[in-house]
N, C-alpha and C positions, 0 to 999 in steps of 0.2 A: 907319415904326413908328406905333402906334397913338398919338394923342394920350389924355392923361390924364383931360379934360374932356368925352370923347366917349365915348357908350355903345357898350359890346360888339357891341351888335346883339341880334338872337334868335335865341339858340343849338341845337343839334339834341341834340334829349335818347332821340332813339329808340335808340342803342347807343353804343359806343368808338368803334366805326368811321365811324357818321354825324358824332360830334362831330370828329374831326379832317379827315374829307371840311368840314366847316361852318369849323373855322381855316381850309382852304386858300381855300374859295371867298369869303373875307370880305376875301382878298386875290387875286383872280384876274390881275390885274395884272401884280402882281408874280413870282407864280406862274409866268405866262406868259413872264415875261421872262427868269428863273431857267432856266427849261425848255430856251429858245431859245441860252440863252449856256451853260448845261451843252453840251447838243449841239453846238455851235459848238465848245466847248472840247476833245470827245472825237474829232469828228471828225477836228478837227486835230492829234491826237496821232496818226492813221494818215496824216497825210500825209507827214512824215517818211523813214519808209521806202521810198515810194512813191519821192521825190525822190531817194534816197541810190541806190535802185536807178536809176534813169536816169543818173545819175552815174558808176554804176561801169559798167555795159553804154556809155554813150554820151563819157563822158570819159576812161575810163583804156583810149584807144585813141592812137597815136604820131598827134600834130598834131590833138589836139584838144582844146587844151588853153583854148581860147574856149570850148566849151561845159563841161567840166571846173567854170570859174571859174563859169560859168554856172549852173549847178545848185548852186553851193558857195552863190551870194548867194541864191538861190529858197531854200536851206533854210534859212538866217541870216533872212531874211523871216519863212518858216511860223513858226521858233522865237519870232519877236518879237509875230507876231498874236497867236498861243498864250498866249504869256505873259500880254498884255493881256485875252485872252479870260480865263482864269484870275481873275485879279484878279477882273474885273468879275461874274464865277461867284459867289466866293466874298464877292464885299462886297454883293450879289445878296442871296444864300439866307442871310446873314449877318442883315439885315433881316428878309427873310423868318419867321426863326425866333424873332428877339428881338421882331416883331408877335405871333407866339404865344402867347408867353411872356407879354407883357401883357396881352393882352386872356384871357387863361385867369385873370391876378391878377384880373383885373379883375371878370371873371365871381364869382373865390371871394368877394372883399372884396364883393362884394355880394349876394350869398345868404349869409355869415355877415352879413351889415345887416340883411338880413330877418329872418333866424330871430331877433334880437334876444336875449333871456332866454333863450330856450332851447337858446341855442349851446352853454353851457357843461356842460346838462346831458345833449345829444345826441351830443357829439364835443369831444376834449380840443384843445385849445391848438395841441400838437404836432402834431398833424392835420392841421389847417389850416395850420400854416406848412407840411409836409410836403408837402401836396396843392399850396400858392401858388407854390412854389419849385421842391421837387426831382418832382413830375409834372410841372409845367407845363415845366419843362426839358426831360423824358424827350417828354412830349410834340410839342416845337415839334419836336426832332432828327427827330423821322420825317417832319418834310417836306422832310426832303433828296430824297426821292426825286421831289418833285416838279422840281427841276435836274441834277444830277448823275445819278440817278435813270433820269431820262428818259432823257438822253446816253447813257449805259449801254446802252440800248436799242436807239438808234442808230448807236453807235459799232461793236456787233455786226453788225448787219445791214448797214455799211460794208464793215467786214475780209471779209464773208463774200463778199461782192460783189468786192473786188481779189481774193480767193483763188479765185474762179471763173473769174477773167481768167488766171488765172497756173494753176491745177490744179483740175477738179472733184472727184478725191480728196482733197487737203487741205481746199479748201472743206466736201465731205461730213463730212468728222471734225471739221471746229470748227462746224457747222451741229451734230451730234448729241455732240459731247463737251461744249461749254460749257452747254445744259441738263439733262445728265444731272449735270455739276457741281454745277450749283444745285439738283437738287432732291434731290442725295443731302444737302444742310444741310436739309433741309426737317422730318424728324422731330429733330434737336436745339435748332431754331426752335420748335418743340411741348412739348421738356422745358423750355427756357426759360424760355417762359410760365407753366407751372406754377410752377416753381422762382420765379420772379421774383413771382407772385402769393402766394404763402405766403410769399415773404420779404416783401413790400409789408405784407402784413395783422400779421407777427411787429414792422414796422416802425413801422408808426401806433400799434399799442398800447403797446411801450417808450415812444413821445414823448409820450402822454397819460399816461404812469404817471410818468414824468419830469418835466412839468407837474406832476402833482398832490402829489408830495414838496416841490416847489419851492411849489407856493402854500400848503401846510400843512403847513412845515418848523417855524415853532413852536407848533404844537398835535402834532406828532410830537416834539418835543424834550419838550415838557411829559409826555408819555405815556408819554416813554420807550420812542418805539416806532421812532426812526432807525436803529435798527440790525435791526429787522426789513426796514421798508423797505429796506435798502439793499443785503441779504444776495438781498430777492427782485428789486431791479430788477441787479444783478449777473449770476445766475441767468438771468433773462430774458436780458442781453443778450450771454451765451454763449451762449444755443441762438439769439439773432440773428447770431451771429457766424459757429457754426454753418451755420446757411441760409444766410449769405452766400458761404462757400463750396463750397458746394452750385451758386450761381450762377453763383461764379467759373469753378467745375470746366468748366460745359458752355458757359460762353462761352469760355472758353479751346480747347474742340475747335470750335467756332465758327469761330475768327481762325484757328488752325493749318489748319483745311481750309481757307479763305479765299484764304490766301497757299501753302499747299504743292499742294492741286490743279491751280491755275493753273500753276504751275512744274514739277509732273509733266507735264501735258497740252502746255506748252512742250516739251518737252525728245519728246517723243515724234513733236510735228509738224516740229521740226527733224530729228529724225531722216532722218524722210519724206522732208521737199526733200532734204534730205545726200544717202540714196539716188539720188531722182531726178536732181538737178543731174549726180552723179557718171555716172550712164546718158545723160545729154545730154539729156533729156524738160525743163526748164528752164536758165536761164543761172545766172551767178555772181550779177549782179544781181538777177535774178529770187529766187533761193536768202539774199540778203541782208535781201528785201524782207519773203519768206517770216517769217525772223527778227525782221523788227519789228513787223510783223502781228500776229504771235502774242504777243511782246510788249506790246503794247499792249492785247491784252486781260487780260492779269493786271488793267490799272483798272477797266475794266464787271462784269470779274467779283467783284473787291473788292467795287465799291460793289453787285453785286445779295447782295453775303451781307451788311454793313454795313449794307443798306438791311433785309434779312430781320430781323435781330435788330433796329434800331433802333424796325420797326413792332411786332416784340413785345412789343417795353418800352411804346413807346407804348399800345399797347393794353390795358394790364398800367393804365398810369397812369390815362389816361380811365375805364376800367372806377369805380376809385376815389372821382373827380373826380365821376363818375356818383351814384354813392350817399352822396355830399356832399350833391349839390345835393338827392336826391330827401327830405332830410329836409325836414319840414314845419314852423312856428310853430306855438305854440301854439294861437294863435287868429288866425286871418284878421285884416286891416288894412281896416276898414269906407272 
């Protein structure tokens, strides 16, 4: 994590997408390391299978029951590297995101220094804590992709590689079904952004109007005028409540195609071996292996639609964060 006493660095102000390309590279390190223990982690979610199939093909034959036991401790092993891989994954990119997260405070808490005086009359309160907080959150999340992310990546082009050892048909249908997957979330990744930017902008204004009741609640009590205010910041934060299920709506088709494609497109490649095994073109092991393969890509494919949406919010946030900083002082610091 970033120390507190240690500047940000100089940050990339040319778009969203350069600013959070500038989080990751301020930690490439780390980054790196994230990337190497995702993959490590995904891969070894397909070994698994791999193992259980040698097991059933090489152990459950009469008097062999030494290699049997032998493939039982090989996959008590895989599941224990796993696990550790796992851990060190997730306490990885855990760092990873909570460096983002501070040095993005760090950034705001010091361009609202600069602008001094003229903070308060260029952007509300709420704003700023908005932007320090809940972007800079939205933000760090989208560098999962750079661990898990990655993994995803390769854990695809694993499976697809045992599936060519075992069938070039199933290979070919999870080489061309699992990116057809992903990019049919691709125009609901598009309303998102929308949706999430109009709910962003409906968001910053309620908590500057919010602010402003609160710092001249008794010059409104005096005027007699709290129950106007209150009827309109009310108003305001039905049609926020509004948008926000606008948001929910398309993140909710989001996660259901996320987890229900992957389990269609399961159920279709077992099919496949079923047939096959049953024709003798594969074995029982083979046919079981088939099953966890495919299995295990339900994860890469989670996280490339998790990783889809979580860059949209990110980029939803920076966009923001962006037109924070681009306000000016009033007058230059000689």
């Amino acid at each position: 994590m970033t120390d507190a006493f240690i500047a940000p660095g100089i940050l990339d102000r040319r778009g969203p997408g350069w600013y959070l390309w500038w989080l990751i590279a301020c930690q490439r390190g780390r980054c790196a390391a994230g990337a190497a223990l995702g993959s490590a982690w995904m891969v070894g979610l397909t070994l698994p299978p791999f193992v259980l199939s040698r097991a059933v093909d090489d152990g459950l034959e009469p008097g062999h029951a030494g290699e049997l036991a032998g493939w039982c401790v090989v996959l008590l092993g895989v599941g224990v590297v796993n696990a550790w891989l796992a851990i060190m994954r997730h306490r990885t990119m855990t760092r990873v995101r909570l460096d983002a997260v501070f040095r993005t405070a760090q950034v705001v808490v010091a361009h609202a220094t600069r602008l001094g005086a003229a903070l308060p009359r260029r952007v509300g309160a709420g704003e700023v804590v908005t932007i320090g907080f809940g972007d800079a959150a939205a933000m760090a999340n989208t560098l999962t992709i750079t661990g898990p992310g990655v993994g995803a990546v390769v854990a695809y082009a694993v499976v697809a590689a045992f599936l060519l050892s075992v069938s070039w048909l199933l290979a070919v249908v999870v080489l061309i079904g699992v990116p057809l997957f992903a990019l049919s979330v691709g125009p609901l990744l598009g309303r998102l952004q929308g949706v999430q930017m109009a709910y962003r902008e409906q968001q910053g204004g309620l908590a500057a109007r919010f602010g402003d009741i609160v710092g001249g609640l008794r010059v409104l009590g005096g005027l007699g005028g709290k129950q106007v205010y209150a009827e309109r910041y009310r108003r305001d934060s039905q049609a926020l409540q509004a948008q926000g299920y606008r948001v929910a709506a398309v993140t909710s088709w989001i996660g259901a195609l996320g987890v229900g494609l992957p389990m269609l497109f399961l159920a279709v490649v077992t099919w496949l071996a079923a047939r096959m095994a049953a024709q003798g073109a594969i074995t029982v092991g083979e046919l079981v292996a088939v099953y966890g393969y495919v299995a295990v890509l339900v994860v890469p494919v989670s996280f490339f639609v998790e990783g889809g949406s979580d860059l949209s919010r990110g980029l939803v946030a920076a966009r923001r964060l962006l037109s924070f900083l681009a306000l000016e002082p009033y007058a230059a610091d000689p």
